[in-house]
C-alpha positions as CSV (number, residue, x, y, z in Angstrom):
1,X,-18.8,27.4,9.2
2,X,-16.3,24.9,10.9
3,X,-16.3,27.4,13.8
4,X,-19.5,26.7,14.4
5,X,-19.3,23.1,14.4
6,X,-18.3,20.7,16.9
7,X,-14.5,20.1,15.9
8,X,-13.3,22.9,13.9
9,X,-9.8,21.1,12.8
10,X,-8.4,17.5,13.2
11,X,-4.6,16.4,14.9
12,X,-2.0,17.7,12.2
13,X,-3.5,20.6,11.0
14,X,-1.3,23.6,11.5
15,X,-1.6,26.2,14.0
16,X,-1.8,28.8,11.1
17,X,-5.5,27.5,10.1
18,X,-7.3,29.3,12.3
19,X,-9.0,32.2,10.5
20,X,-8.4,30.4,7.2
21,X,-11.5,30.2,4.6
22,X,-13.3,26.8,4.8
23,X,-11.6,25.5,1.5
24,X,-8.5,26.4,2.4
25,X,-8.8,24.0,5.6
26,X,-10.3,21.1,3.6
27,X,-7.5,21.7,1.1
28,X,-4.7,21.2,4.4
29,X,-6.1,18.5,5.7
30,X,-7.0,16.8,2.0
31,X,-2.8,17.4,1.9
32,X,-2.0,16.2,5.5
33,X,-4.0,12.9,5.2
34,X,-2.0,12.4,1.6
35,X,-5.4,12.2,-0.5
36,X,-4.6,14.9,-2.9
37,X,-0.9,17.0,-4.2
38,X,-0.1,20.3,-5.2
39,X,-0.8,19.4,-8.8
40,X,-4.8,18.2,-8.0
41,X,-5.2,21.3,-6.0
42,X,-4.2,23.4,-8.7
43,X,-6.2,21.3,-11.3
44,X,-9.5,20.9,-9.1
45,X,-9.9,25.1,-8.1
46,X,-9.8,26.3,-11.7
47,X,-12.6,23.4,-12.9
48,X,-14.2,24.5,-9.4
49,X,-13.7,28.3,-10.3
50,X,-15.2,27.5,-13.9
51,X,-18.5,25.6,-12.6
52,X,-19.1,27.1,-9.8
53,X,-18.5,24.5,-7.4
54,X,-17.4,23.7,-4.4
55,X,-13.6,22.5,-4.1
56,X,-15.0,19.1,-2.7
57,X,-17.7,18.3,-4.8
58,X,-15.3,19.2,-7.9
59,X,-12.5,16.9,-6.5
60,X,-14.8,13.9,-6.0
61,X,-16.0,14.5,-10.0
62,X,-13.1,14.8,-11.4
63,X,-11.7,11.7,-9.1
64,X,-8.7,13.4,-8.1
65,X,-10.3,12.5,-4.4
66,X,-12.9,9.0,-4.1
67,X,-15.6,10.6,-2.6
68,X,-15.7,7.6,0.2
69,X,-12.4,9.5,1.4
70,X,-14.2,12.9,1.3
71,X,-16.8,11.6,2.8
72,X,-14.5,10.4,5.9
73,X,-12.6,13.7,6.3
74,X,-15.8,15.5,6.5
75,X,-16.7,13.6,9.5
76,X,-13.4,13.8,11.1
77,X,-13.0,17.4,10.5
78,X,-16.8,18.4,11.9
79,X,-17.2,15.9,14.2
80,X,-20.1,14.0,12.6
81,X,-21.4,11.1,11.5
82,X,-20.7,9.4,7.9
83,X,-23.5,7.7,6.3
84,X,-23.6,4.6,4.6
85,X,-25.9,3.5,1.9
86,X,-27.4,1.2,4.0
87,X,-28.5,4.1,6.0
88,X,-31.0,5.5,4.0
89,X,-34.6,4.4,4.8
90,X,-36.8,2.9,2.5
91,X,-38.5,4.4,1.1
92,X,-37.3,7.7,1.1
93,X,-39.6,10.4,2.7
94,X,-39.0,14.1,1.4
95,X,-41.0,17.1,2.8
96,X,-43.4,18.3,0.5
97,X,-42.1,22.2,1.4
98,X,-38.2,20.7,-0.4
99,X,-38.1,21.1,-4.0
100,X,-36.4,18.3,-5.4
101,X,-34.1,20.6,-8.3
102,X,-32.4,22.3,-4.9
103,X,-31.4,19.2,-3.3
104,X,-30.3,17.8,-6.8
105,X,-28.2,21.0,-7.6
106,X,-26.8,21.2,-3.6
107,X,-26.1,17.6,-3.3
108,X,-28.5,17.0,0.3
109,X,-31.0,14.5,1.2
110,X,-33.6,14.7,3.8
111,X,-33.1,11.3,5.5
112,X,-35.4,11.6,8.7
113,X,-35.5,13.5,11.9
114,X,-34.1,13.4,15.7
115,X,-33.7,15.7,18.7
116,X,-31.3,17.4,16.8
117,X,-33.5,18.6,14.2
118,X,-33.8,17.2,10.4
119,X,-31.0,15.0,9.3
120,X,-29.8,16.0,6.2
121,X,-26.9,14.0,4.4
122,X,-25.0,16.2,2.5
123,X,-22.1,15.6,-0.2
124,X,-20.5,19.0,1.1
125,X,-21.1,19.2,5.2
126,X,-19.9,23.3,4.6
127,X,-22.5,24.5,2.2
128,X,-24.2,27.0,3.9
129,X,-26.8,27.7,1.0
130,X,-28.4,24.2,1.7
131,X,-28.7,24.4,5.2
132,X,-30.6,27.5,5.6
133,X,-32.2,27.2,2.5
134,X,-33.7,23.4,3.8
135,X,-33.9,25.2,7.8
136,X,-36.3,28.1,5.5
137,X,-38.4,25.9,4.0
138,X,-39.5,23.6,6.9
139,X,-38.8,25.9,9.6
140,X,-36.7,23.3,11.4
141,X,-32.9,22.8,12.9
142,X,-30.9,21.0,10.4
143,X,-28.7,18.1,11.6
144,X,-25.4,18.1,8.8
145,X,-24.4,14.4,8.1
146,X,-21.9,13.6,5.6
147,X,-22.7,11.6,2.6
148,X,-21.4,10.4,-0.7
149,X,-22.6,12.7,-3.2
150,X,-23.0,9.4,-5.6
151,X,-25.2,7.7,-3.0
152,X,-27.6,10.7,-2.7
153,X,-28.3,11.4,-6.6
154,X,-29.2,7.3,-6.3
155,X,-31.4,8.0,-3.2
156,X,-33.1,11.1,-5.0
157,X,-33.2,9.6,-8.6
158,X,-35.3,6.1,-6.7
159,X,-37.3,8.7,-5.2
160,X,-38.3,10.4,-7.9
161,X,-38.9,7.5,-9.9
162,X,-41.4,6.0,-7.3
163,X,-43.0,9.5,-7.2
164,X,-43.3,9.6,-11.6
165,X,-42.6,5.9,-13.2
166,X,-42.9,7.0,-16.2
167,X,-41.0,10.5,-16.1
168,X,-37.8,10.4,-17.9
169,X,-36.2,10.8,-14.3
170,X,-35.6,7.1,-14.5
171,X,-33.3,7.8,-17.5
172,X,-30.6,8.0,-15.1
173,X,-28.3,9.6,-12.2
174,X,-24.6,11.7,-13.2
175,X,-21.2,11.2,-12.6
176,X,-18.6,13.0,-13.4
177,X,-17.3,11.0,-16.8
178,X,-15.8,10.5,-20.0
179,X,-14.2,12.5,-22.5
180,X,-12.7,16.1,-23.0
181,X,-11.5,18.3,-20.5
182,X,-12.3,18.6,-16.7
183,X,-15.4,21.3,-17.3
184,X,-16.6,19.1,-19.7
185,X,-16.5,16.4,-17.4
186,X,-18.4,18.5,-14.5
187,X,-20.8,20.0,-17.5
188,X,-21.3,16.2,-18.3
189,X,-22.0,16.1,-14.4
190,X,-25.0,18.6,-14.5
191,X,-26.6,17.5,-17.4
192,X,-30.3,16.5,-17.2
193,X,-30.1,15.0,-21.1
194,X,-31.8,11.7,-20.2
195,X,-29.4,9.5,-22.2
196,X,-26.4,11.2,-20.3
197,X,-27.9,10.5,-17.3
198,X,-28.9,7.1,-18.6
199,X,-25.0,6.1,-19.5
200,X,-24.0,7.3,-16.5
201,X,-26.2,5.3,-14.2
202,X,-25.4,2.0,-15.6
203,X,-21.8,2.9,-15.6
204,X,-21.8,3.4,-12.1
205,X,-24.2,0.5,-11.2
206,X,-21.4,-1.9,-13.3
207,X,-18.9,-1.1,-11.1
208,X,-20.9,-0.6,-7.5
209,X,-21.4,-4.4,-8.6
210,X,-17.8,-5.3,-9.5
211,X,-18.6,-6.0,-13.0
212,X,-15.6,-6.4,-15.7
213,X,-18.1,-5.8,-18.7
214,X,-20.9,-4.4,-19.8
215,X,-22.7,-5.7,-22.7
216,X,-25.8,-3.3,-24.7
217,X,-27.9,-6.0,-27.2
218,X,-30.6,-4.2,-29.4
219,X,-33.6,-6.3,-30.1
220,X,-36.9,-5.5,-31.9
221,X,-38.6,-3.4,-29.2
222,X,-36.1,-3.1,-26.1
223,X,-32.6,-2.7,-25.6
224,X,-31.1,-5.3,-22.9
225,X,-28.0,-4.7,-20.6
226,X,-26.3,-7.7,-18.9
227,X,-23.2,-7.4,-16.7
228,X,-20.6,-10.0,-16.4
229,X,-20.0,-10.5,-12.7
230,X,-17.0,-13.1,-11.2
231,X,-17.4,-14.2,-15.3
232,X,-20.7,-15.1,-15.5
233,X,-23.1,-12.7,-17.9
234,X,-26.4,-11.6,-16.1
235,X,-29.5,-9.6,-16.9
236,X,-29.3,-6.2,-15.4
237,X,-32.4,-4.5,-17.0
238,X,-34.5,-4.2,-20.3
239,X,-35.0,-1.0,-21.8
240,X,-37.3,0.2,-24.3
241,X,-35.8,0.0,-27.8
242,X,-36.6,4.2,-28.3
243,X,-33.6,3.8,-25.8
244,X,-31.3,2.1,-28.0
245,X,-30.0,4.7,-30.3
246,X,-29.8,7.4,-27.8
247,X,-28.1,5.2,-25.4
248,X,-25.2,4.0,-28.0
249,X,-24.4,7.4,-29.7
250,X,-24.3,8.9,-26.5
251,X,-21.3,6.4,-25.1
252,X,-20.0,6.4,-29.0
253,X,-19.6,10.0,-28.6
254,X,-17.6,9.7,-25.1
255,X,-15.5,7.1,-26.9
256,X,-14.6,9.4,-29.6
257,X,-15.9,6.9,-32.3
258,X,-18.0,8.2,-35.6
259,X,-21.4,8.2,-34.7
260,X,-22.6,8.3,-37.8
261,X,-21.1,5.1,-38.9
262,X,-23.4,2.2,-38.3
263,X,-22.2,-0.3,-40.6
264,X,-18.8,-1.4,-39.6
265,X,-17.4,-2.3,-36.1
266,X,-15.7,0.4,-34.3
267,X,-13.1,0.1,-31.0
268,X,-12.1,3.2,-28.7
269,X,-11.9,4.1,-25.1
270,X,-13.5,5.9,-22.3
271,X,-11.9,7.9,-19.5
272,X,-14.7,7.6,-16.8
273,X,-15.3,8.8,-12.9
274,X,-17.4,7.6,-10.4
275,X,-17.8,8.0,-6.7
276,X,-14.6,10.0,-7.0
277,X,-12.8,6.9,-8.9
278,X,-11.5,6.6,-12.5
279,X,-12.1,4.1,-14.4
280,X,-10.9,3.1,-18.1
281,X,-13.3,1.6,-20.5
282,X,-12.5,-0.2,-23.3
283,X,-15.7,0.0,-25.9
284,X,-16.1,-2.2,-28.7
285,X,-19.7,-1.7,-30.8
286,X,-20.6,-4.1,-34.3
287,X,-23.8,-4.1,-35.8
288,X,-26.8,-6.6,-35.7
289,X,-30.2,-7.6,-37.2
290,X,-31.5,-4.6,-34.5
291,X,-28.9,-2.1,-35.1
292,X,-25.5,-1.6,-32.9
293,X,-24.6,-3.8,-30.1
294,X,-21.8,-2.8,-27.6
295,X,-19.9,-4.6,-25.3
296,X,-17.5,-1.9,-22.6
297,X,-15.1,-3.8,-20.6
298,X,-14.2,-2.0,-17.6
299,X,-10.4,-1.5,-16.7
300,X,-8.5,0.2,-14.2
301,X,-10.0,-0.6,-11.1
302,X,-7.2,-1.1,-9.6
303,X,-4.2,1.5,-9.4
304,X,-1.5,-0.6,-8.3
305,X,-0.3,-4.3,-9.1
306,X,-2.1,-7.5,-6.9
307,X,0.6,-9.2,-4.3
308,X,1.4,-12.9,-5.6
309,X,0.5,-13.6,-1.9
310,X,-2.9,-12.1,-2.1
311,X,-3.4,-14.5,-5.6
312,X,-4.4,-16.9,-3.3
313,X,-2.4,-19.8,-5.2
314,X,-1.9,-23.3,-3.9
315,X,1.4,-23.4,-1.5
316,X,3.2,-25.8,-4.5
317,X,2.0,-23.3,-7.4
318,X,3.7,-19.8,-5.6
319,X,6.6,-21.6,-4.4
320,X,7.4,-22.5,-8.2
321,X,6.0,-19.0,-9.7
322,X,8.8,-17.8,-7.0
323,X,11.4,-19.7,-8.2
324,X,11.0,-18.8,-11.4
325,X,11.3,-15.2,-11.2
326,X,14.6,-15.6,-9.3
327,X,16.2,-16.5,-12.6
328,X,18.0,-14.0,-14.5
329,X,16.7,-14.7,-17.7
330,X,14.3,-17.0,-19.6
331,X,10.8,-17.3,-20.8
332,X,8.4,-17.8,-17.7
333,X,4.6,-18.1,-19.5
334,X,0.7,-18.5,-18.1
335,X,-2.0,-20.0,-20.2
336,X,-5.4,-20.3,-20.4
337,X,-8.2,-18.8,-22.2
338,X,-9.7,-15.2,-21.6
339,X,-10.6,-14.3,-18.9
340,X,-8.7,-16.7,-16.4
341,X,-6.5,-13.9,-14.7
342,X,-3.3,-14.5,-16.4
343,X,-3.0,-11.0,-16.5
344,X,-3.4,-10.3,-13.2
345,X,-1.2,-13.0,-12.3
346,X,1.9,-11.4,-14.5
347,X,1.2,-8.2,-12.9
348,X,2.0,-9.6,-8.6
349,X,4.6,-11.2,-10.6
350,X,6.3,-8.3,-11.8
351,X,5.1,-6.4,-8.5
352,X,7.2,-9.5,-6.8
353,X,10.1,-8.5,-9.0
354,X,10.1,-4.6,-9.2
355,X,12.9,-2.8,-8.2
356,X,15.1,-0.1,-9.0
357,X,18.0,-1.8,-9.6
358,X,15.8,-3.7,-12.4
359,X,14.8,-2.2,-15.8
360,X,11.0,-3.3,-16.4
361,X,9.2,-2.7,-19.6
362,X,6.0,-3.7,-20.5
363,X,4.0,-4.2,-23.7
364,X,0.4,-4.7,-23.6
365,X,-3.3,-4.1,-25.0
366,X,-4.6,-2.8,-23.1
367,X,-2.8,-1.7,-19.7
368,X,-5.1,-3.0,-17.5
369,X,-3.2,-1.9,-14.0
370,X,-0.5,0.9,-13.7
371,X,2.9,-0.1,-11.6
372,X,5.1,2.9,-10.6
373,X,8.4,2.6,-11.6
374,X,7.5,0.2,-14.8
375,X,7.5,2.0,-18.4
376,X,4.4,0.6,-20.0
377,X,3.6,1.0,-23.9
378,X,0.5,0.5,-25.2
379,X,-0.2,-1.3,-28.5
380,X,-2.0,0.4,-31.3
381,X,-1.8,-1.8,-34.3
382,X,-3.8,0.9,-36.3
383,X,-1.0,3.4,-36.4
384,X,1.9,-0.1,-37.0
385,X,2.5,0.1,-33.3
386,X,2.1,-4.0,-33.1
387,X,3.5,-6.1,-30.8
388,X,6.1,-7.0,-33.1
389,X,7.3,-3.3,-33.9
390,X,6.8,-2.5,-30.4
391,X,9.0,-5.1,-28.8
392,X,12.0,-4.2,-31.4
393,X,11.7,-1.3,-29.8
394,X,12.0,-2.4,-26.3
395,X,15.0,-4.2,-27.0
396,X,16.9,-1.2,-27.8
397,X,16.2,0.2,-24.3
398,X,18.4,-1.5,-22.8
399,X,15.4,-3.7,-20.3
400,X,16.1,-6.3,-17.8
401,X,12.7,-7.7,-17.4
402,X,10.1,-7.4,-20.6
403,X,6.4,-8.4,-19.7
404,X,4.4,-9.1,-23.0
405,X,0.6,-9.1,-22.6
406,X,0.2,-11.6,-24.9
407,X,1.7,-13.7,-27.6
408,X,-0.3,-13.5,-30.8
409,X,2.1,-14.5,-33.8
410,X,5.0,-15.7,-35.0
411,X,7.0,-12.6,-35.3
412,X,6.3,-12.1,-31.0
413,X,6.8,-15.2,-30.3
414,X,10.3,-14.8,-31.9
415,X,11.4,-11.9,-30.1
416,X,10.3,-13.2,-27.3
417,X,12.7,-16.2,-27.8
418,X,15.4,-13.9,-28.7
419,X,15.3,-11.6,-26.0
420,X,15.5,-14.4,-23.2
421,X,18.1,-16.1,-25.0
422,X,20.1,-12.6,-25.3
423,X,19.8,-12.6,-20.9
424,X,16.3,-10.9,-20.4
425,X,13.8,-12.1,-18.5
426,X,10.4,-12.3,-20.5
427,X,6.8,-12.7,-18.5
428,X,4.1,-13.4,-21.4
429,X,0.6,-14.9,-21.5
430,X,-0.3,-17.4,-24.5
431,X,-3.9,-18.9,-24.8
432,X,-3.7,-22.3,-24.6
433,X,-5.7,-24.7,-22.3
434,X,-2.6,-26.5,-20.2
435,X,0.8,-25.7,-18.6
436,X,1.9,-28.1,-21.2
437,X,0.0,-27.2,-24.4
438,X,2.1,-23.8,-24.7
439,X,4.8,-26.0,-25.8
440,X,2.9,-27.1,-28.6
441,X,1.4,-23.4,-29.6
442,X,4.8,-22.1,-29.9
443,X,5.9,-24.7,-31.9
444,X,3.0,-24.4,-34.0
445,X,4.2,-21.0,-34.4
446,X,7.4,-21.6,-36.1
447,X,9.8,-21.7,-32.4
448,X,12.1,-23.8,-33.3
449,X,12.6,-26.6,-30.4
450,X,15.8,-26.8,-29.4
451,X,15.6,-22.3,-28.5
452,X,12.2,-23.0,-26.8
453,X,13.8,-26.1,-24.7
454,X,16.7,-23.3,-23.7
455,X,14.7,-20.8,-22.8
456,X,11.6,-21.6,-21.9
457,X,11.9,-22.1,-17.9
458,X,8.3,-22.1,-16.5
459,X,4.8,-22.4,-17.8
460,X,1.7,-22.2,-15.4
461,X,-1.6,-22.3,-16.3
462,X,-4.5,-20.8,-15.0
463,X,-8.4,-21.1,-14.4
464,X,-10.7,-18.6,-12.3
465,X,-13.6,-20.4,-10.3
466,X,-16.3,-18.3,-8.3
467,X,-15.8,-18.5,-4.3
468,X,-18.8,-19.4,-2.3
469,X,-20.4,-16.8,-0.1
470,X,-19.3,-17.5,3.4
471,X,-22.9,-16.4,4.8
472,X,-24.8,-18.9,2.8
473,X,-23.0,-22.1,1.6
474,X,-24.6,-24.9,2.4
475,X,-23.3,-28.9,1.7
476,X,-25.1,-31.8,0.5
477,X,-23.7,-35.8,0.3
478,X,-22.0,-36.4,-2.9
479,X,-23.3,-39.2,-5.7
480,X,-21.3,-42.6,-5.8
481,X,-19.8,-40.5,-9.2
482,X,-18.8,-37.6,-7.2
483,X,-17.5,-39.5,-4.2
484,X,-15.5,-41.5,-6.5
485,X,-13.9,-38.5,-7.7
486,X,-13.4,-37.0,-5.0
487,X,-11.4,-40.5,-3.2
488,X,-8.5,-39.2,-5.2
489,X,-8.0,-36.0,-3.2
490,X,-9.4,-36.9,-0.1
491,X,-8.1,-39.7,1.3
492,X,-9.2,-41.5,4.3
493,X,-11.4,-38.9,4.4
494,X,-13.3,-39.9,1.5
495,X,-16.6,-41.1,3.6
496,X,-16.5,-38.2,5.7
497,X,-16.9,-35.5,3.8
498,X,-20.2,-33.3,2.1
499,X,-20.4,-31.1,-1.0
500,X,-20.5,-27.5,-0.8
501,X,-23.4,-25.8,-2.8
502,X,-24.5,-22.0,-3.5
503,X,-27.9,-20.9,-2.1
504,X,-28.3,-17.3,-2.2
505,X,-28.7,-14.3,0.4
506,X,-28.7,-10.7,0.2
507,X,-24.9,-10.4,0.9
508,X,-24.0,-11.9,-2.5
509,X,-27.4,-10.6,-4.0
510,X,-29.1,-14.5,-4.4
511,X,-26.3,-15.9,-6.7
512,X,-24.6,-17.7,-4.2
513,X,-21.0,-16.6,-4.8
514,X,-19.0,-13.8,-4.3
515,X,-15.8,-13.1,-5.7
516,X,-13.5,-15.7,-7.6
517,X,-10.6,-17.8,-6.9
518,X,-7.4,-19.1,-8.9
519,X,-6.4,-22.6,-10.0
520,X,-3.0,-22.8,-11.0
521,X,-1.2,-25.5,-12.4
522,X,3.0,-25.1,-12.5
523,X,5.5,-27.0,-14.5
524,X,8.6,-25.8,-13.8
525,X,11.4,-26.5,-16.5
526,X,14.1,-28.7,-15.8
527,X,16.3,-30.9,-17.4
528,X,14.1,-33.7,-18.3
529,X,11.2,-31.3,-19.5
530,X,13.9,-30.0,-21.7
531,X,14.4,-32.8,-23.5
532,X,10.9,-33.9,-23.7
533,X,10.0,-30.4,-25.5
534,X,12.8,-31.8,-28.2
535,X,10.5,-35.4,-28.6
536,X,8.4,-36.1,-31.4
537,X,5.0,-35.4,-29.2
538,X,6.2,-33.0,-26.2
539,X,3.0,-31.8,-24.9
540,X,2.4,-35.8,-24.1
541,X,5.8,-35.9,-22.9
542,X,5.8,-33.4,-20.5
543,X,1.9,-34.3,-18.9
544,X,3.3,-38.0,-18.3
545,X,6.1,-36.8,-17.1
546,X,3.9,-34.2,-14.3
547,X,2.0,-37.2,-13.6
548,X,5.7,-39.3,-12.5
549,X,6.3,-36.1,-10.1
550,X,2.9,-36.1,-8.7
551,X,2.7,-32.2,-10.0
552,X,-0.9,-31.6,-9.2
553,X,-2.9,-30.5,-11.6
554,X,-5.7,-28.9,-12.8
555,X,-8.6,-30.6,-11.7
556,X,-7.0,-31.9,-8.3
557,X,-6.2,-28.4,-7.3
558,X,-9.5,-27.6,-8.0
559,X,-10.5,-30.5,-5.9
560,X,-9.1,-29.9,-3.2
561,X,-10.9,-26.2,-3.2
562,X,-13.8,-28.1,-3.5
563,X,-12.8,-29.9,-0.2
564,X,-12.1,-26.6,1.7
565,X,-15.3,-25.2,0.9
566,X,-14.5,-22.5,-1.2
567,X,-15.7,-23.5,-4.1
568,X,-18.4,-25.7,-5.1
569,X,-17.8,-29.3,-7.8
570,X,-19.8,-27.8,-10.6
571,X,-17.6,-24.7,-10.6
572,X,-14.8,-26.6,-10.9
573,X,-15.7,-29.2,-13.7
574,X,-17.1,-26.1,-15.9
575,X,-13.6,-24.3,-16.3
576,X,-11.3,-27.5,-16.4
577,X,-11.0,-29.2,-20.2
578,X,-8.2,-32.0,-19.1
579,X,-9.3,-34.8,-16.7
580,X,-5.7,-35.6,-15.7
581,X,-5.6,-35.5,-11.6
């Protein structure tokens, strides 16, 4: 109990706690520190009530509280130490007298011993059970250390793989995930079904890695998962194909799709949590020679909009994105093809913009970040919610700014122009390869020129490239083909200067990189550009005009990132399509 304990309560509790029960304690401080409302309470003690849980280890599952915050409070209330994963030894030595269900079922790992006695890490510091049921066994004092619950199912699910390879153990460790209602969620949570287990393990190894999808490809005999990480697919792990099956109805079934169609493509969504954060999944399966593929892009990391300042864009590039978004109406687009951030990159703008004096509606597929005080709609073409019928919508309600994820058609493309030139301010992305070239998509798309030279005011396109890892790039001398290039950018310098290059070290786990970085190119609309968009050939017209204002481009941007050292020459030639500098 915490009066036992070193610290019994933490600065800001009230002077009314003493003599409350241990929950009611975690739940005051949970509520001083700001990591949880009324509401959660309310939501996590019935689901706690139901399972029989703990309040902590039932807030952490459901992700009303990341268990890395849990974690902290525990060792701020009981004065003790938090582990890290990094912590744990290798390998992992658990006393024969421990049976490995209790620890499971308690949340506690054995992780060594000291003066104090065994050092156990524990997901829930207060649970009383575990501690004299672990002091019982090995007739030893028990040293309480707090722990991610997450980080000790991975320590105990390694160990019990090492112990019996080819048990089904390795099928897997749980999280609290997917789809009904919260007891479902912590029944999910308990499960020892292999393939539930299985999911959930490589759900929560995407994102301990930062991945943004996860791809599932059935071949004859195994079942291979690959992660795309800063953009770039890699091999996780191969399966065995008796795997494959199990593996893909079990996710089809947290999706909500038909499992029992294999024939024809299917698209849902996933409501996931892990390490006390939820995640969105978008799932998308189709069939092949070896029966269903799946590819699950992971979305909602990230609760609240990026900062344009924390883009990281080129000084010229956010002074113009700035300007921009000062008008009070007008079309401001970003190009490039998928995955280049242009999302992102719309949302710090509408962060930048967001206000309450300013209506802001939002129509997207899907809603990859959440911004408080923003209505955002959700496009669902199978029930005729398209962007089209959406956006006619929208108008009606009366919005100052309207964000459209992306312009597909025609009919959005029209709106678009209309609502700009009727004084709103539209944000939109378009898939074209230059600032320049989403002239000549939307005139392809039936915009007639003289409305897109009125209200089209800026255009900025976008390319991501992966940053080096600061605790392993090394440089090399450039070829005379490389030095040549790089003359342009640098200068005097030109003779001085080495390449960056990747190598690889444990930090960035031997790729080299770690993390990505923008290239943006800006054209700002003025009253030249205006009239080149009304000329015969405007996408040439407005590049030759860029090149008379020494706009950088492109490829010198990405350049000059090269000549910082963030990013290496190869990274930047393998995203970048037009050699203009």
């Amino acid at each position: 109990m915490w009066t036992k304990m070193s610290r019994p309560s933490i600065l800001g509790l009230s002077s009314q706690s003493e003599g409350m029960s241990d929950e009611a304690r975690l739940v005051e401080a949970l509520q001083h520190h700001q990591l949880i409302t009324v509401e959660g309470v309310e939501r996590v003690r019935a689901a706690a009530l139901a399972r029989g849980l703990a309040f902590s280890r039932a807030a952490t599952r459901l992700g009303v509280v990341s268990e890395r915050d849990m974690a902290g409070l525990f060792g701020e209330l009981l004065g003790i130490d938090v582990l890290a994963r990094s912590d744990y030894p290798r390998p992992l030595a658990i006393p024969a007298g421990l049976n490995p269900v209790f620890l499971r079922r308690h949340g506690v790992c054995p992780i060594g011993e000291s003066k104090a006695g065994l050092r156990l890490a524990m997901a829930n510091p207060l649970d009383e059970v575990a501690v004299e049921g672990v002091r019982f066994a090995l007739g030893k004092p028990v040293e309480r250390l707090a722990a991610l619950e997450s980080d000790i199912e991975e320590q105990l699910q390694a160990n019990a793989r090492e112990e019996s390879p080819h048990s089904d153990a390795h099928a897997g460790q749980g999280e609290a995930a997917g789809s009904g209602d919260d007891i479902d969620r912590l029944s999910d949570h308990d499960s020892d079904a292999p393939a539930i287990r299985l999911a959930h393990r490589l759900l929560t190894q995407a994102m301990d890695m930062h991945a943004s999808d996860i791809h599932l490809e059935p071949s004859a005999d195994a079942l291979v998962v690959r992660y795309r990480i800063d953009g770039i697919l890699q091999e996780a792990e191969t399966l065995s194909g008796r795997w494959s099956q199990a593996l893909i109805s079990r996710l089809k079934l947290m999706a909500r799709l038909d499992i029992a169609e294999k024939r024809l493509p299917q698209d849902g969504r996933i409501r996931f949590t892990t390490r006390g954060v939820s995640l969105d999944l978008r799932v998308a399966t189709f069939p092949t020679l070896h029966g269903e593929s799946m590819v699950l892009r992971l979305l909602g990391q990230h609760s609240v909009s990026p900062e344009l300042e924390r883009l990281e864009l080129d000084p010229f590039s956010l002074s113009e994105i700035r300007t921009a978004l000062g008008r009070p109406h007008g079309i401001v687009l970003i190009t490039g093809p998928t995955g280049s951030g242009k999302t992102t990159t719309l949302y710090a703008a509408l962060n930048a913009i967001r206000s309450p004096e300013l209506k802001i509606v939002t129509v997207e597929d899907p809603i990859e970040y959440t911004l408080p005080g923003v209505a955002q709609l959700q496009v669902k073409p199978e029930i005729g919610l398209t962007y089209g019928a959406a956006l006619r919508s929208v108008l009606r309600n009366d919005p100052d700014v309207i964000m459209i994820g992306e312009i597909r058609d025609g009919e959005t493309a029209d709106i678009a122009i209309r609502s700009a030139l009727t004084g709103h301010l539209v944000l939109a992305t378009l898939h074209t390869n230059t600032a320049a070239g989403a002239v000549t998509r939307l005139l392809d798309l039936g915009v007639a020129d003289y409305l897109l030279a009125s209200t089209l005011v800026f255009a900025g396109a976008q390319r991501l490239v992966r940053r080096l890892c600061p605790a392993c790039v090394t440089t090399r001398s450039p070829t005379p083909e490389e030095h040549a290039a790089m003359a342009v950018v640098a200068g005097d310098d030109a003779g001085a200067y080495r390449l960056p290059m990747a190598t690889g070290c444990p930090a960035c786990r031997g790729r080299g990189y770690s993390g990505r970085i923008p290239l943006f190119e800006a054209l700002a609309i003025g009253t030249e550009e205006r009239g080149a968009i009304r000329q015969a050939h405007a996408e040439e017209a407005l590049q030759r005009l860029a090149r008379e204002k020494l706009i950088p481009s492109l490829l010198s941007i990405g350049l000059r990132r090269v000549l910082a050292g963030e990013t290496t020459l190869d990274e930047v030639l393998g995203v970048i399509e037009d050699g203009r500098l």
